[in-house]
Phi, psi and omega in degrees: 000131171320309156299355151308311151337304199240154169255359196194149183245138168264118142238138169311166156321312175325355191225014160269095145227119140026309189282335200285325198286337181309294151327290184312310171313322206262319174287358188086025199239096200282143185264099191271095170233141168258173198273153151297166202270269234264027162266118167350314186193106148335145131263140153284163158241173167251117187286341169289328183261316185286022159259025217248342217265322170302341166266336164301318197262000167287310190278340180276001144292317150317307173299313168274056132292325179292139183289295216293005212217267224280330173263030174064017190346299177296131178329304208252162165281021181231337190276267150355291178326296197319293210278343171305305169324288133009257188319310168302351178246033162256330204259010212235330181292333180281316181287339142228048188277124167247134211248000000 
């Protein structure tokens, strides 16, 4: 099961709704959603993490700069997979390579 996995869901606003936090709450899932603007009585978040959330979606921007990645070329998920790999330690290497 997945909530085994995870301690936190990072989501935009688009996913503050009562069922999805509900779901989160029954698995044991801390929710980092900040509230929509026309929600009633705000939830917190924790902002520290959900500023964890903006490196995730910098790096799947990064990935589809590669074509072969963004239309999928590849046949297999183990093909697919090799070059998501690949590519993430081509994005990975400047920051720790010492010059």
């Amino acid at each position: 099961m997945i909530a085994d996995k995870i301690e936190a869901l990072l989501a935009d606003k688009g996913y503050d709704a009562d069922a999805i936090r509900e779901e989160l709450t029954k698995a044991d899932v801390e929710a980092v959603i900040p509230a929509k603007s026309n929600r009633r009585d705000p939830i917190a978040h924790d902002r520290e993490k959900y500023r964890w959330r903006n490196l995730v979606e910098r790096l799947f921007n990064k990935l589809k700069n590669w074509r072969r990645i963004s239309t999928r070329y590849d046949k297999t998920k183990e093909s697919y997979l090799g070059f998501v790999n690949l590519v993430s330690v081509l994005q990975w290497i400047p920051f720790v390579h010492e010059t």
